[in-house]
C-alpha positions, 0 to 999 in steps of 0.5 A: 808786945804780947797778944793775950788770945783767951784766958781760961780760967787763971790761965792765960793763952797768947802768942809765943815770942822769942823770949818763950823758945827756952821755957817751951824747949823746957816743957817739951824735955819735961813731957815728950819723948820727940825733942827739936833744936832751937833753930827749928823752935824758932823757925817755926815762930818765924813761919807762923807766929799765929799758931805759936802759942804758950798757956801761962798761969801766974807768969809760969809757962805751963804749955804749948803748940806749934804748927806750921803751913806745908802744901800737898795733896788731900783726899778731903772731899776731892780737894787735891791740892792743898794748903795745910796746917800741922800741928808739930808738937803740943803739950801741957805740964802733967800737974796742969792737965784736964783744965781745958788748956790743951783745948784752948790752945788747939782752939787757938791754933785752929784759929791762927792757921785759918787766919792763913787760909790753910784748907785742913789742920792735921796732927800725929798722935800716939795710937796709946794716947787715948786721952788726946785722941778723945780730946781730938775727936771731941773738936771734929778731928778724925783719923785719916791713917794709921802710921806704922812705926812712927816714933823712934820707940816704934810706936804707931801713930794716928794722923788725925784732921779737920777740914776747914770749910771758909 
């Protein structure tokens, strides 16, 4: 059954199935340089459907995100241990971009990786991408680092979060 979360314009957001594993696979090849096995797509969807979601405009999967939960330490405000959410990868067709659908569906992700009771939600980001970078901090992301080498190409990468206040 589909859970439709927002529609934003003629695009619609809801929660990935497995039916949506090849079509995202097929976005992330077109897209990004990173690419996952099937299993880890998944995998994913299994752990934390609620920040599974795919963009659709007309039935057409135009986009996605996927984030899983991890645990682990955080500076953020003395925290210590902590629950995290993390988004693994997001990404949106080049003739689909600058509509407010990568908004959404990070919106979106926020949501569902708080309905699991995460303290903070961070990403990896190409230090060259400015236009997500922009679009992180305009939705209270920061930088928290700077990750020499992080990609296969060498590039360095922004580890970027946002702290969950419940």
């Amino acid at each position: 059954m589909q859970i439709i979360l927002r529609q934003t314009g003629e695009c619609i957001i809801r929660r990935a199935e497995l039916s949506d594993i090849i079509p995202v696979m097929e976005i992330n090849l077109k897209t990004l340089p990173e690419h996952y096995s099937d299993y880890f797509y998944e995998s994913l969807l299994a752990e934390l459907p609620e920040a599974f979601l795919v963009a659709e405009i007309g039935g057409k999967h135009v986009g996605y995100v996927m984030c899983k939960t991890e645990y682990g330490f955080s500076n953020f405000k003395k925290l210590g241990f902590v629950k995290k959410g993390h988004v693994v990868s997001i990404s949106v067709l080049d003739e689909h971009r600058r509509k407010g659908i990568g908004t959404a569906l990070v919106e979106e992700s926020l949501i569902g990786v708080k309905s699991r009771k995460c303290d903070e939600l961070y990403l990896e980001v190409r230090c060259s991408n400015n236009e997500a970078v922009k679009l992180y901090e305009k939705m209270r992301f920061f930088i928290k680092q700077r990750l020499k080498t992080y990609y296969r190409d060498g590039e360095d990468a922004y580890l970027m979060a946002i702290e969950f206040n419940y």
